[in-house]
C-alpha positions as CSV (number, residue, x, y, z in Angstrom):
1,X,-48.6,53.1,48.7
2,X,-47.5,49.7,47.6
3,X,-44.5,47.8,49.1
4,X,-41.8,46.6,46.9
5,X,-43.0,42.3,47.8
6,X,-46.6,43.1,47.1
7,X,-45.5,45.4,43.6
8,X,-43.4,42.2,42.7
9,X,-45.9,40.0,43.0
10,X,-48.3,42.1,41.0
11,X,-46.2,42.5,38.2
12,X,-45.8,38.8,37.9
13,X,-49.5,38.2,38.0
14,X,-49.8,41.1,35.5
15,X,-47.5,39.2,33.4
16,X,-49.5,35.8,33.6
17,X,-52.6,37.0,33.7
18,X,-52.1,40.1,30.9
19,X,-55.5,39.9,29.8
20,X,-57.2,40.3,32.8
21,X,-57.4,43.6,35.0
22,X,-55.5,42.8,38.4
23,X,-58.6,43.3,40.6
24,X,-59.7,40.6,38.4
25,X,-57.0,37.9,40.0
26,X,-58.8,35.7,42.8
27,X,-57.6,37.0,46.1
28,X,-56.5,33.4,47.5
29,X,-53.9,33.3,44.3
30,X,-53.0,36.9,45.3
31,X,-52.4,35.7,49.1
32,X,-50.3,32.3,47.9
33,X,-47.6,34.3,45.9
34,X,-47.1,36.7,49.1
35,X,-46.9,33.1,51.1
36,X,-44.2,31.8,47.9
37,X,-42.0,35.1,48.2
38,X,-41.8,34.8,51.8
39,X,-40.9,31.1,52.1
40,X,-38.0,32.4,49.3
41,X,-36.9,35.3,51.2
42,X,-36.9,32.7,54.6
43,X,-34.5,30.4,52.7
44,X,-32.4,33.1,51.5
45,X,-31.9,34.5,54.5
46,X,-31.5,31.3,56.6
47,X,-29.4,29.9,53.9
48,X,-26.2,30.3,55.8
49,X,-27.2,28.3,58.8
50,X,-29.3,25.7,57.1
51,X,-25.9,25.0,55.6
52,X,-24.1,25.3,58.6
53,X,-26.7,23.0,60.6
54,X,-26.7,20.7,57.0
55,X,-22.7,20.2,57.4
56,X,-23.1,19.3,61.2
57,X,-25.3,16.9,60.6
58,X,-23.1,15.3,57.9
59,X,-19.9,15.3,60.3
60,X,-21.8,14.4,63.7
61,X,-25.0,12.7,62.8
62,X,-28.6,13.2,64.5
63,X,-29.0,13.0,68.1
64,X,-29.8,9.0,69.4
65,X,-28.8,7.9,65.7
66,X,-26.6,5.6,67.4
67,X,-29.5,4.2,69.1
68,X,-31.5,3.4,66.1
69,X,-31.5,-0.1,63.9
70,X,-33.4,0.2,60.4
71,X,-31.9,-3.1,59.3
72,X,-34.9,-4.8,62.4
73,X,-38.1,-4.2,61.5
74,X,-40.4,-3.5,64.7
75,X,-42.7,-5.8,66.6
């Protein structure tokens, strides 16, 4: 049985590739749309805190920022 992520991922290579059989499709291409659905899935379902953390950031700055200079260049 196929999982839904893997049938997904199929279709779309089916799609792009609509000439070729499926077995056909190099298995490292295969293996970097699984990696591409799961990075989207991650940032969907962190989106709330990356948002969270992104607003924090914005009202309280990073830690030691007050510590920094940009404007002097290193010795």
């Amino acid at each position: 049985m196929i999982d839904a992520t893997a049938y997904v991922i199929l279709t779309r290579f089916s799609r792009k590739f609509s000439e070729m059989n499926l077995s056909q499709i190099p298995e490292e291409e295969f293996h970097d749309g699984l990696k591409d659905q799961r990075r989207r899935r991650w940032a969907e379902e962190n989106r709330a805190f990356i948002e969270s953390y992104n607003a924090y950031i914005e009202r309280n700055g990073v830690f030691g920022e007050d510590l920094l200079d940009l404007d002097d260049p290193p010795v």
